[in-house]
C-alpha positions in Angstrom: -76.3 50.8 -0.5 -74.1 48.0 -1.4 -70.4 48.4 0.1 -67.7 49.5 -2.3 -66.3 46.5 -2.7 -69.4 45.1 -3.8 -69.5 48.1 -6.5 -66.2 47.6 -8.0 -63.4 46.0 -6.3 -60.9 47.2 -8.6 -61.5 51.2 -8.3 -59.7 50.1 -4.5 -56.2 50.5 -4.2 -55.9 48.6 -0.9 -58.4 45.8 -2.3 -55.8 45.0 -4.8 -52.8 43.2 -4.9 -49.5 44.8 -6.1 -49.2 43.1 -9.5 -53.1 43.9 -9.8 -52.0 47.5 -9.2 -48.6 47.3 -11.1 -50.6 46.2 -13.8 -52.9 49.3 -13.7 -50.0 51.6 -13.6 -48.4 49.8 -17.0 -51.9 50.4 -18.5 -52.2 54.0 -18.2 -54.4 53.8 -14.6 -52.3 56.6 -13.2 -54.3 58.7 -11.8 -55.4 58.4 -8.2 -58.1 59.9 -6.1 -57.3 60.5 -2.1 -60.8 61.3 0.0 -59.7 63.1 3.0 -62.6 63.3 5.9 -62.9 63.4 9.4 -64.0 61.7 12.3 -66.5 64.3 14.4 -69.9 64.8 15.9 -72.7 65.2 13.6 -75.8 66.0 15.6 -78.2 63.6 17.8 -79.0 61.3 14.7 -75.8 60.7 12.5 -72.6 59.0 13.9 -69.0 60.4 14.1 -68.3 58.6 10.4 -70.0 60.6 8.4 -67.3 62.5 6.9 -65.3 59.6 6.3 -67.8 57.4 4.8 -68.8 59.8 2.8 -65.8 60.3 1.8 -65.0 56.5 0.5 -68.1 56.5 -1.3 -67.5 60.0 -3.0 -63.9 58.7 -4.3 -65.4 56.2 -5.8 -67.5 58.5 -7.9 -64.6 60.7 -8.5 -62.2 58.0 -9.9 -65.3 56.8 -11.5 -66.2 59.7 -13.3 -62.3 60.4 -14.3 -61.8 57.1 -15.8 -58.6 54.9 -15.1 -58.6 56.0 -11.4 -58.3 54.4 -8.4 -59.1 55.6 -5.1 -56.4 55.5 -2.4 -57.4 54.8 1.6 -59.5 57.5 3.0 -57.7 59.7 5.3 -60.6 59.3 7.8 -59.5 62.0 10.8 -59.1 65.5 9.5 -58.8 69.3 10.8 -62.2 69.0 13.4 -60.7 71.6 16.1 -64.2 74.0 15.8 -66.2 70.8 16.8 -64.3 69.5 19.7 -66.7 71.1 22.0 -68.7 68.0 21.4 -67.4 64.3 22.8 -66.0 61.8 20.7 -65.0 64.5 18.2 -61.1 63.6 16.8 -58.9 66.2 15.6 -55.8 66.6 13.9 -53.0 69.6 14.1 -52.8 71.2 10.3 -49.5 70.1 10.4 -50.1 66.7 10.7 -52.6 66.6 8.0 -50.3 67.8 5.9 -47.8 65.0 6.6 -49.7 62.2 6.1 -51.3 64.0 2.9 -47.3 64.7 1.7 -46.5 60.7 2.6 -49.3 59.6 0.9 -48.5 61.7 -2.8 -44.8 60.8 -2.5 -45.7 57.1 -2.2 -47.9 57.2 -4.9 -45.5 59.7 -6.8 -43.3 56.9 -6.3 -45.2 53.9 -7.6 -45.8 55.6 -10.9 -49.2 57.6 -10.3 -49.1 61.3 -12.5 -52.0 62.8 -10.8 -53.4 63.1 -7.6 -56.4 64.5 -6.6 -57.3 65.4 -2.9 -61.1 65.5 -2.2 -62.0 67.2 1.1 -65.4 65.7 2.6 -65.1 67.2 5.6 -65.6 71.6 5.8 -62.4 72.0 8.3 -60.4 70.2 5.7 -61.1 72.8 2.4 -58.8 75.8 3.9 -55.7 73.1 5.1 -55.7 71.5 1.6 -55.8 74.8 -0.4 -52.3 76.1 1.6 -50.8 72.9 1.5 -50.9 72.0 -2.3 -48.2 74.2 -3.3 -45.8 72.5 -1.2 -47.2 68.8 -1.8 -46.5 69.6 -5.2 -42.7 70.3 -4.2 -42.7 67.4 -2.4 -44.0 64.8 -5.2 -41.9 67.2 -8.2 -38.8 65.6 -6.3 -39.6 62.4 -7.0 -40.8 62.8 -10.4 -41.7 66.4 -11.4 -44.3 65.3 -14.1 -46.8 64.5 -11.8 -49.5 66.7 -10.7 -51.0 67.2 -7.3 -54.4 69.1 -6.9 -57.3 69.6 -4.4 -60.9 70.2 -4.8 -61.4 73.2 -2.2 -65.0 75.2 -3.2 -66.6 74.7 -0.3 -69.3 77.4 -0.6 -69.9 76.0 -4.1 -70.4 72.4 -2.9 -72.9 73.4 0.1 -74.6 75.6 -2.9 -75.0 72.6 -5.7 -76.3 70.6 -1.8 -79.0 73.4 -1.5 -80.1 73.3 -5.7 -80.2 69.5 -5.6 -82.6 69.2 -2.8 -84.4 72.0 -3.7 -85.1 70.6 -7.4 -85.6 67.0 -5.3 -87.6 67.8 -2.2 -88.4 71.5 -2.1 -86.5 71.9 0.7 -83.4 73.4 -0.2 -83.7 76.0 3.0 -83.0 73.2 5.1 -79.3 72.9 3.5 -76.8 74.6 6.2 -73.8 72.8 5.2 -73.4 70.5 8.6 -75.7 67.7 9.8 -78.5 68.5 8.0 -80.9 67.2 5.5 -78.2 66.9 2.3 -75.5 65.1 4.6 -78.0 62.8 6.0 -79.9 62.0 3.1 -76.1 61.0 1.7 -75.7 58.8 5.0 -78.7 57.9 4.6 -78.0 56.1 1.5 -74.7 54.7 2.5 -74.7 53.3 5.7 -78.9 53.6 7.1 -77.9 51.2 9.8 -75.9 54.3 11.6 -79.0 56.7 10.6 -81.1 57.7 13.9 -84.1 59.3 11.9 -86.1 59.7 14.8 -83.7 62.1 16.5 -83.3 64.6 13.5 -84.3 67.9 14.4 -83.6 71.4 13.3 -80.3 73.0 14.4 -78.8 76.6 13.5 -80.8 77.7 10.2 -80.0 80.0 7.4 -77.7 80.0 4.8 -74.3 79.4 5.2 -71.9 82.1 3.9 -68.6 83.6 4.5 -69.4 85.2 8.3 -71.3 82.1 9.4 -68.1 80.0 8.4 -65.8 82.8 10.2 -67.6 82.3 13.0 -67.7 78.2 13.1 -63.8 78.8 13.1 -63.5 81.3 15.4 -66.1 80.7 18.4 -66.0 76.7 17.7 -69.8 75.0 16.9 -71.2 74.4 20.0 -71.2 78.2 20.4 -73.1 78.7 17.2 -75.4 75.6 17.7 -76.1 73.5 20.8 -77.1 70.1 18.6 -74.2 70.6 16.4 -76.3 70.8 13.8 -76.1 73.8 10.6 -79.3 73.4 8.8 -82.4 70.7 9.1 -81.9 67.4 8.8 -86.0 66.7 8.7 -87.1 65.2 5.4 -83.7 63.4 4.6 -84.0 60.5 1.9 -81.9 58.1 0.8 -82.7 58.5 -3.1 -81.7 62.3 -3.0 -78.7 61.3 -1.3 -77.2 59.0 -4.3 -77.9 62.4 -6.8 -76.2 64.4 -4.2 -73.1 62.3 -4.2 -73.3 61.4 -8.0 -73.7 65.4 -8.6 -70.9 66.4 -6.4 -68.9 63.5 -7.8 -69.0 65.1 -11.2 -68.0 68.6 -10.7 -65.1 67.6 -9.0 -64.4 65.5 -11.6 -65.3 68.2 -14.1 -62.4 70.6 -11.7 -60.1 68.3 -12.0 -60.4 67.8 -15.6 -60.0 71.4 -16.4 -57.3 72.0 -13.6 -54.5 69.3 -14.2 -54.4 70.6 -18.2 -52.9 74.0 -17.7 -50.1 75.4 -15.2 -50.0 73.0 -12.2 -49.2 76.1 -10.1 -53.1 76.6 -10.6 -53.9 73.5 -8.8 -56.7 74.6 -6.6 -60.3 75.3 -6.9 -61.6 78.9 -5.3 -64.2 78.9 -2.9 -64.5 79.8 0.9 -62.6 78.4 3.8 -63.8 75.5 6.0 -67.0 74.7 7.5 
């Protein structure tokens, strides 16, 4: 896949200059998308990126399905304490998440932007972002208390649309375990295949993931749970299935974020399960 830049430039904030992105503002480009990912093992065959690359190249689909959206830096280390039983993992403290998540709104608060919306791409990051919303939104409502703040936070929903996409693609939707496996590498597959090691997919902990699995990834850490890392089968990835996996969950976020910034901001949250 082509870098983002080469896409389109202008759905960048930092690839713009601040009388590009003044001018956006005075426009009516107010909204903003912030991807916020993680930097954390992923199996024998993907790199530690994933999450964060991912994330990047799902903002970009996000903004580009809202219209007159840009897509702020990716927060690219998230909450990864569950897989720090694997080396090279980086993890951050809740707390701190949510201060550079509350400096990031207030700048853009600040600069004119009306709503921001928070798009985990990274499991350990769904939970954090769902409790922290309420205050963010204190936070940005001080510097202007018209704009909106809201996270995308269904995480069971998003592994389930992973599991009907490659299903209807591949036939292989029982390979779909929410971590590693064949819908996140088919994804990387398509945005970075340079960092891909195909040859060293192989199966990890299979089954569907659900509420107890995800208790369990929290509570025992992942290594415990699978000794690869690995939730699902990554066997069978392909790079065409990822695009339609990123374009599909590109547009129900969108769609969320549509129907959630129109009515009480208080309700700025999706449902779903926890973290995985």
């Amino acid at each position: 896949m082509s870098s983002p830049a080469d896409l389109s430039e202008s759905f960048f904030l930092e690839q713009l200059t601040w009388p590009e992105v003044e001018l956006a503002i005075t426009r009516g480009t107010t909204t903003v998308v912030i991807p916020v990912g993680a930097i954390e093992q992923h199996g024998p065959h993907l790199p530690l990126s994933v999450d964060a690359d991912l994330g990047t190249a799902l903002g970009w689909r996000v903004a580009r399905n809202l219209g007159d959206a840009l897509v702020a830096p990716t927060i690219r280390v998230g909450c990864s304490e569950h897989h720090m039983g694997f080396a090279g993992t980086i993890s951050l403290e809740v707390e701190t998440l949510e201060a550079v998540c509350r400096d990031y709104c207030v700048s853009l608060a600040r600069h004119g932007f009306t709503d921001i919306c928070l798009i985990p791409s990274h499991g350990g990051n769904f939970s954090p972002l769902r409790e922290m919303v309420p205050r963010l939104q204190e936070a940005v409502d001080q510097v202007d208390d018209g704009c909106w703040v809201g996270a995308y936070t269904d995480l069971l929903g998003l592994v389930g649309l992973w599991r009907l996409v490659v299903e209807e693609e591949l036939g292989l939707g029982a390979r779909v375990g929410g971590h590693a496996d064949i819908a996140e590498a088919s994804q990387m597959l398509h945005v970075n295949a340079d960092l891909v090691r195909v040859a060293r997919a192989e199966p990890g902990r299979v089954g569907e993931l659900d509420e107890s699995l995800v208790e369990q990834v929290f509570r025992k850490g992942l290594r415990a749970i699978t000794s690869n890392g690995i939730l699902g089968d990554p066997r069978g990835m392909d790079a065409g299935v990822g695009e339609k996996l990123l374009e599909a969950v590109a547009r129900v976020m969108a769609e969320s974020f549509r129907e959630d910034a129109e009515p009480d901001p208080g309700l700025a949250t999706r449902g779903g399960s926890d973290r995985a």
